[in-house]
N, C-alpha and C positions, 0 to 999 in steps of 0.2 A: 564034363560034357553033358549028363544028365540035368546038373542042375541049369546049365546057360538054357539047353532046352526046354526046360520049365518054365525059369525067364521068361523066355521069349514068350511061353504061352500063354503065362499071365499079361503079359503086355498087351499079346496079342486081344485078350478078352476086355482089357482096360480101354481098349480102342474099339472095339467093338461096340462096349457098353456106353461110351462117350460118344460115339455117331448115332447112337439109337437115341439118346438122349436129347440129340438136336434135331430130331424128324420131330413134326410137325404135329402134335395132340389133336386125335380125334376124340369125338366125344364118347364117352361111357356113358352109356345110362347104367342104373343099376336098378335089378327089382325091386318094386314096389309092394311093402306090405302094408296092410290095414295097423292101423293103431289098435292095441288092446283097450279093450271096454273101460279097464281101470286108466289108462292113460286119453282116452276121446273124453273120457270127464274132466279130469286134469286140467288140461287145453280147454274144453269148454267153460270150465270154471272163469278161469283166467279172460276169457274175451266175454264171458257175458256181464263179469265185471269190471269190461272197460281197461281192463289191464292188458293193454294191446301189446306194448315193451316187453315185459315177461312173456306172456303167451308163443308171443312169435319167437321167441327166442327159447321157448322150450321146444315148440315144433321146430323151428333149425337145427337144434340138438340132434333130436329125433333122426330129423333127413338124413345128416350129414354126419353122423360120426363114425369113423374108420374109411373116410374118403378116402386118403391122402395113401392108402395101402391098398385098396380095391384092384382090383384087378381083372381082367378076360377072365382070366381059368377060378378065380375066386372072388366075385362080387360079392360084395358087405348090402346086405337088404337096407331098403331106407323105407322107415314108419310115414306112410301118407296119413293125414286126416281124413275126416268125411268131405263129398264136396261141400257140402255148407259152411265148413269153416274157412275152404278154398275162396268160397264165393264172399264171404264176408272179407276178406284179404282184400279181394279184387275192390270191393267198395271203399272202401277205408283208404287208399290208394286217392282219391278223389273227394271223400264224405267231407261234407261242405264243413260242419259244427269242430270237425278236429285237424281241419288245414286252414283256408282260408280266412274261416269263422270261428278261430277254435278262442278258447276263453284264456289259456293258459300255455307255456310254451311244450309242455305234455302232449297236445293233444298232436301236434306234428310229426312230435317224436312218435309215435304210435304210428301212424299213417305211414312212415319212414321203413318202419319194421315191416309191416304188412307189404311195404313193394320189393325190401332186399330178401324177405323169404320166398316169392314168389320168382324173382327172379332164382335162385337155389332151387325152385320146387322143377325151374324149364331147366335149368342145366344138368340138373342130376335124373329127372325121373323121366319119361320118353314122352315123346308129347302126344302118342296115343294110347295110351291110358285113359279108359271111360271115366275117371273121376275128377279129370281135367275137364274134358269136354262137357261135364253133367256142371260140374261148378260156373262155366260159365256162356251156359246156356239159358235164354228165357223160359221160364214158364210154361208148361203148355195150355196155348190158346187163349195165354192171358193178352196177347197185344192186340186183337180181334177184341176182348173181350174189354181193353180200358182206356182205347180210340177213342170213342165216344165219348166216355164218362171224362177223361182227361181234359179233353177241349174245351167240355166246358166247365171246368173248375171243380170237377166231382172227386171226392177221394174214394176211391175205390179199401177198401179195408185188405188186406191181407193178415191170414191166422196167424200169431206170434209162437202156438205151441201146439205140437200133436203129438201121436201117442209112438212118434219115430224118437228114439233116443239119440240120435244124430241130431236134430233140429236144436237149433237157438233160438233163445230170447233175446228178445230187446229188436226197436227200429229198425236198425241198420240193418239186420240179418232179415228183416221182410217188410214192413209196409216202407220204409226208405233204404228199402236196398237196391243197388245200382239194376239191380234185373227186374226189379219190380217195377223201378220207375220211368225207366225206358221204355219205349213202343218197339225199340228192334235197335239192332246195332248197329244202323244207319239213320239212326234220329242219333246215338250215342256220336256217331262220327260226324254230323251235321253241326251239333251243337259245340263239340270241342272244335272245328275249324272255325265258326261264329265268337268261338271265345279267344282264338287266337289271332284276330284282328279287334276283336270289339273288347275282353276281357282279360288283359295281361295275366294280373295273380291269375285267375281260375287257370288261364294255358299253361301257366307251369305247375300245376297237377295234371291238367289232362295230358300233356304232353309228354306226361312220363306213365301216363297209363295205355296210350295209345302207342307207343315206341315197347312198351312190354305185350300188349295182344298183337299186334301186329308182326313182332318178331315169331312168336306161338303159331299165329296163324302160316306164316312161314315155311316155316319149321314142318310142322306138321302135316302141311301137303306135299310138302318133299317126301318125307318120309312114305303116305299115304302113296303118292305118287312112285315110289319105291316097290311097295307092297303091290300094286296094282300091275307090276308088270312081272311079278313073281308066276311060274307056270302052273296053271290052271286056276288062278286068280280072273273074278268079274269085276273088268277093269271099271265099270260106271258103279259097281254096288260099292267097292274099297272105298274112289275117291267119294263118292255122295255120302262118307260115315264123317269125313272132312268138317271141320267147324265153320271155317269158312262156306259150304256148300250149304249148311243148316241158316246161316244169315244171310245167303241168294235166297233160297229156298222156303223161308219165314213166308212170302207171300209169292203166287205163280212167279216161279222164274223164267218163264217165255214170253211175261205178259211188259210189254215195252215202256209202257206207266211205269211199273214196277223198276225195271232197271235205269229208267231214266231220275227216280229219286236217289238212284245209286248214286248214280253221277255225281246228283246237286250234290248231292251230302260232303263228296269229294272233293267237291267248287265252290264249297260255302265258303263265303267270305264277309257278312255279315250284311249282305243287303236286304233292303225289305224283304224279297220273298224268301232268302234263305231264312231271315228271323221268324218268318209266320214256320215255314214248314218244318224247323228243327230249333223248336224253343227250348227254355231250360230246364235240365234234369230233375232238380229239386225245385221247392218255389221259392223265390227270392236269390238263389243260387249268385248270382252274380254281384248283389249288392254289397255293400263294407257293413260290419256292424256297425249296431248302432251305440252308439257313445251315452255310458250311463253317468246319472250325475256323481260327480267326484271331485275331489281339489285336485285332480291330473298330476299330485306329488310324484318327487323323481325317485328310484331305488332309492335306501336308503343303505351306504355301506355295511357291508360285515365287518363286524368286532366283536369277535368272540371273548376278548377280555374283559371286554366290558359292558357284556351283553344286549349287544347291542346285532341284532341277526334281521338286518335287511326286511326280505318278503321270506322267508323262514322263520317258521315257528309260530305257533299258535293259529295257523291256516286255518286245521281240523275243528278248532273250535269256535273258530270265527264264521265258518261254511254251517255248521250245526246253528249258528242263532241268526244266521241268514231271511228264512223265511218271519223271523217275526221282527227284527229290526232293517230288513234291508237287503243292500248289497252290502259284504265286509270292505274295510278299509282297503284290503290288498285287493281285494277282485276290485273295486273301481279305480286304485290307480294303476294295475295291468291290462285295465280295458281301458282306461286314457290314453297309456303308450302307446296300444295297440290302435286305436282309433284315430293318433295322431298321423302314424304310419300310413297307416291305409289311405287317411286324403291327401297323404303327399304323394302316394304311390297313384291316387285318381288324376292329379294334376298333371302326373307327366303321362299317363297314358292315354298312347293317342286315339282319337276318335275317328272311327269309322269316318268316311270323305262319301258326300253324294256321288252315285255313278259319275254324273253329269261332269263333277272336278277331276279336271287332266292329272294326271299322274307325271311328277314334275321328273322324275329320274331311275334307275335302277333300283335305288335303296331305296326309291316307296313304291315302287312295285314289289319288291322281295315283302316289303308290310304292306300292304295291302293284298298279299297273300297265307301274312302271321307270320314272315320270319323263314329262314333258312329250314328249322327243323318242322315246320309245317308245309314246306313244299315238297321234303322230303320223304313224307308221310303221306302227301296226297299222291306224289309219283308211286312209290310204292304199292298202295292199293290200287291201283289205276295197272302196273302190272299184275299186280295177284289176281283181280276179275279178269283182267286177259288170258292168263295161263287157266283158269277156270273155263272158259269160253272156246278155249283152243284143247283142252282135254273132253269137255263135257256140251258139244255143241250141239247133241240133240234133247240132252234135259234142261239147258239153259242158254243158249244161242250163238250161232256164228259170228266167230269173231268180228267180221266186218259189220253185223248187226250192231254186234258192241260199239265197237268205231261210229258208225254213225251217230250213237247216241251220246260221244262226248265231241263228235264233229259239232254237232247243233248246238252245245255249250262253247265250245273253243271260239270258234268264228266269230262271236260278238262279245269277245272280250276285249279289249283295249289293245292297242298293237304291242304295247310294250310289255303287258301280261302275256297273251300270247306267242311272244320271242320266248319269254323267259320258261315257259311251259316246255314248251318245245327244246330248249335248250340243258334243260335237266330231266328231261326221261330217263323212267328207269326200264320202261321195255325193251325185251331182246329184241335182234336184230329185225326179223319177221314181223314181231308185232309192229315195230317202231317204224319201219320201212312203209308197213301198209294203213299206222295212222296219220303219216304225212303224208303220202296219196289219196288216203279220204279226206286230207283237209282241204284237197285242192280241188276237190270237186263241188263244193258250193260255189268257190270264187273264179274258178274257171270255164268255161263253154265248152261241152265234147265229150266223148266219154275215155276215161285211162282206168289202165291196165290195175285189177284186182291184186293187190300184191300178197294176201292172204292164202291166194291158193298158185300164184306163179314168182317166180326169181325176177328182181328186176336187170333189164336188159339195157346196154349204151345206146340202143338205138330206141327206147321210149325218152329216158332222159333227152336227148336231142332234140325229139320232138317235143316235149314238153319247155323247156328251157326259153326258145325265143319268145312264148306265151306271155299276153298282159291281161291284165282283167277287163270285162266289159265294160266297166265304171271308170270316169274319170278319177275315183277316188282312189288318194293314196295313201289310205289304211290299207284296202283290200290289196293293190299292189304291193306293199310291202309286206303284208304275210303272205302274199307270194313267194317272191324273195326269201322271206327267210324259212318258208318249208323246201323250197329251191338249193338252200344253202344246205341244211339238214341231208337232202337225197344223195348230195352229190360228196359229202363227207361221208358216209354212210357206203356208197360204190365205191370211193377213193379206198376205206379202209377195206373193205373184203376184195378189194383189186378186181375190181366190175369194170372201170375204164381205163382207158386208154386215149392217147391226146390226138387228135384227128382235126384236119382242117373245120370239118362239118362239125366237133362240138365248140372248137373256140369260136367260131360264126355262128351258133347257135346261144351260145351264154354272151356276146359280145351284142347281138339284136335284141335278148331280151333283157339286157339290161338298160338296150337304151331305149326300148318299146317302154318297162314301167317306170322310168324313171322321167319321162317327158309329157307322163300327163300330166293333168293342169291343177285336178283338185276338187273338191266341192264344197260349198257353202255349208250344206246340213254335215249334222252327226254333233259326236262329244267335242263340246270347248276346246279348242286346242288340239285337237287330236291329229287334225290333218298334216299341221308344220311338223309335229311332234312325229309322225309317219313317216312324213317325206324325210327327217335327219336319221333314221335307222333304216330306212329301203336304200339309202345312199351308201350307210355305212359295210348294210350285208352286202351290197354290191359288189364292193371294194372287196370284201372277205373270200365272195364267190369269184371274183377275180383272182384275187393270189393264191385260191387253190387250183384254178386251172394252171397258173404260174407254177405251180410244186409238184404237180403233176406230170409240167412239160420235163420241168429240170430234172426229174426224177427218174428221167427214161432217158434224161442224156441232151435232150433237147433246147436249145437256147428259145425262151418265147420274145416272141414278136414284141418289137419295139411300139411299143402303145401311143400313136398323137392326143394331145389334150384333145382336138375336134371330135378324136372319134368315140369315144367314152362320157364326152361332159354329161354332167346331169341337170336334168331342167331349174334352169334358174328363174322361171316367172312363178308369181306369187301362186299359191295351192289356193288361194281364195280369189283371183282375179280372174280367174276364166269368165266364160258364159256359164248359166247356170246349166246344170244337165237336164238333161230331157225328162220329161215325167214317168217317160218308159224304164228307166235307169235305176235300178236296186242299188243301194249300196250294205254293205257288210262290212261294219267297224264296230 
């Protein structure tokens, strides 16, 4: 009997242990300790001589060993470096000479190391830790102080060595390091969305350096945000210690200028004025190398039998008689291949389109935005200044402040940009709910209901719904329409509506109010027809959710006549022209 009951209570613990097992891994951080003096040399050895592979791989060492056993009641410490060597990681991540331009296939691999340890330095160490935030912060008062000198072509020097035994040698770690040559981290976010329309290769470095700060930045206002509501916590001092708040906060963050370069930076897409205001990081940054003379020979295989070793061997002493006879044989036929590459890789990449050229479909809209993972990334910070904005509204502004100042960008973006913006928000409900009510107040007459500081109600939607634009034009109607569509999916989900005579004869007029203007002659090539086939199509859309609505309560909806829904079939350019009084917004 004793021992079945033993049994039993081992099994009992074997199930216990196996359900605990499949609950769902929070994070650990684990304490952070400084590296010993003997070991910060170590590591510094190793990156100031470019041996970026080893390096990073001895500081992962460091981090990470005895993870896999840590535990709550017994955390294994993990060795940080100085930030300077944080900060040179972060560079290296992007540095032009050992990714895009690098000379040999080495210099990738390096760049590679510096972004998987970083990524190990956010998972394991807590992201408020002063020696994160110190590594990848500017300068003080250097963007103030190299404005000037940058513009116009001036190199401002930065000291390569002081009498801090933390500090590096070499470029990268100061006069070309990513902090130094930045003006703020909104010229940094300007320029990688510029390069994600306009410069393929470079967007896949940026884009894996932007998708690692922007997770950190993350991160760490949650957290921040966590702490802040801890009792007898200053909830404005916590969050304003935030990384995020230190790059509002680089120049007045109430001053509207200021957040309006936010935006751009957000909505750079590589037009003239995004290229004047958020040029490139390094100089020449975006070009291919240049092609040295060579006989562009192909590998030559390995045979070690008969010594015959490829681009192996005798490197070291072909690199040593370099300066007096040249480039070596193997460096210019590894910068042939490489340079072959690159103009096949310029060929297929596509070139920036003048505003003025229509945007032919979905999939060049999504590029002419850079791509899925750059629209992903602009939604993303586009929440994160919101949630900044809705925490901290008297050191840097009301949210609806904010809103207006991407309302002024949005409105005159192409209609099919604009769908697609609106259709991949990453803001919560509040924020998202009250940046499609301020989008409708440029394009519409009258004033609606602030959703930033009240619940939206069935009986605003009503009134708003049968609404068309002042303008004949059917750009502006059809971003009607589709922030129309947005509101009323948006009430659908948090069960705001209900199906009433008065909204299906309120979405039933105002689809047939914007769908029966006529059109305008002015605005972008194409834009108009191009208008009128997606205000048709959201129509349809906003139609069968009133249809999902009704069925959904039980309801059979109304038998629809082709008369009473058609949508205007005369031509969008054959009207009379509009009146001189008449704005249009496309």
């Amino acid at each position: 009997m004793a021992s079945t009951e033993a049994l039993g209570g081992h099994a009992g613990t074997l199930m216990a242990l196996d359900s605990l097992g499949k609950q769902p891994r929070q994070s650990l951080y684990r304490p952070a300790q400084p590296m010993t003096y003997e070991l910060t040399n170590h590591s510094k050895a190793y990156l100031e001589g470019r041996q970026y592979v080893g390096g990073f791989a001895l500081l992962d060492a460091l981090l990470s060993a005895g993870t896999s056993i840590s535990t709550p009641a017994k955390p294994y410490v993990a060795y940080l470096p100085p930030a300077s060597q944080l900060a040179l990681a972060s560079t290296l991540v992007v540095y032009p000479s050992i990714t895009t331009k690098a000379s040999s296939y080495e210099g990738p691999k390096g760049s590679d190391a510096a972004l998987a340890y970083l990524h190990s330095v956010h998972n394991i160490i807590s992201p408020l830790h002063e020696d994160l935030a110190a590594a990848y912060s500017f300068p003080h008062e250097q963007p103030r102080r190299r404005a000037g000198a940058h513009s116009l072509g001036i190199e401002c020097p930065v000291p390569e060595t002081n009498i801090n035994d933390e500090s590096l040698r070499g470029p990268a770690a100061n006069s070309q390091s990513l902090w130094n040559r930045a003006t703020d981290f909104w010229h940094i976010v300007g320029w990688a969305f510029n390069c994600s329309v306009l410069h393929k290769r470079r967007w896949e470095r940026w884009r894996l350096w932007l998708q690692l700060t922007v997770n950190y930045l993350e991160t760490e206002w949650l957290e921040r945000l966590k702490a802040s509501k801890l009792e007898g916590a200053d909830e404005d001092a916590v969050l304003m210690e935030s990384l995020i708040w230190r790059y509002i906060s680089h120049d007045d963050p109430t001053n509207r200028a200021n957040r309006r370069r936010m935006v751009k930076a957000i909505l750079a897409m590589a037009t003239a004025q995004s290229k004047s205001l958020y040029k490139e990081i390094w100089d020449d940054e975006a070009a291919a190398p240049k092609q040295q003379e060579g006989d562009g020979e192909t590998l030559t295989k390995v045979d070690i039998e008969n010594d015959h070793f490829g681009d192996y061997g005798g490197d070291e002493d072909e690199e040593m008689m370099e300066d007096a006879t040249g480039p070596s044989r193997s460096a210019r036929r590894t910068t042939a291949r490489r340079t072959a590459r690159f103009r096949q890789d310029d060929e297929l990449e596509p070139k920036n389109e003048d505003d003025d050229n229509p945007i032919k479909d979905m999939e060049s809209a999504v590029e002419r935005l850079g791509g899925l993972d750059a629209i992903r990334l602009r939604q993303r910070l586009i929440a994160l200044l919101a949630r900044v904005a809705q925490a901290l509204p008297l050191r840097f502004t009301k949210l609806n402040d904010l809103l207006d100042s991407f309302t002024e960008e949005f409105v005159h973006l192409p209609t099919i940009i604009f769908g697609l913006l609106l259709s991949t928000s990453a803001l919560a409900g509040q924020g998202q709910i009250a940046l499609n009510a301020n989008l409708l107040l440029p394009l519409l007459s009258g004033k609606l209901p602030d959703y930033t500081v009240i619940e939206p109600e069935q009986s605003h939607l009503e009134s708003i719904l049968p609404m068309r634009a002042a303008t004949n034009s059917q750009a502006t109607n059809a971003k009607i329409t589709l922030i129309l569509e947005q509101i009323f999916m948006y009430m659908m989900d948090q069960n705001l509506l209900k199906p009433t005579d008065t909204l299906r004869r309120a979405v039933e007029d105002g689809i047939v109010a914007r769908c029966s203007v006529y059109g305008i002659a002015r605005g972008r090539k194409g834009e108009e027809e191009q208008a009128k086939g997606i205000m048709e199509n959201s129509s349809e859309r906003l139609q069968g959710l009133l249809d999902v609505l009704e069925i959904s309560t039980g309801m059979d909806p109304p038998r629809r006549m082709e008369s009473e829904l058609s949508f205007a079939t005369t031509s969008s350019l054959s009207s009379p022209p509009c009146s001189s009084t008449e704005e249009e917004i496309i």
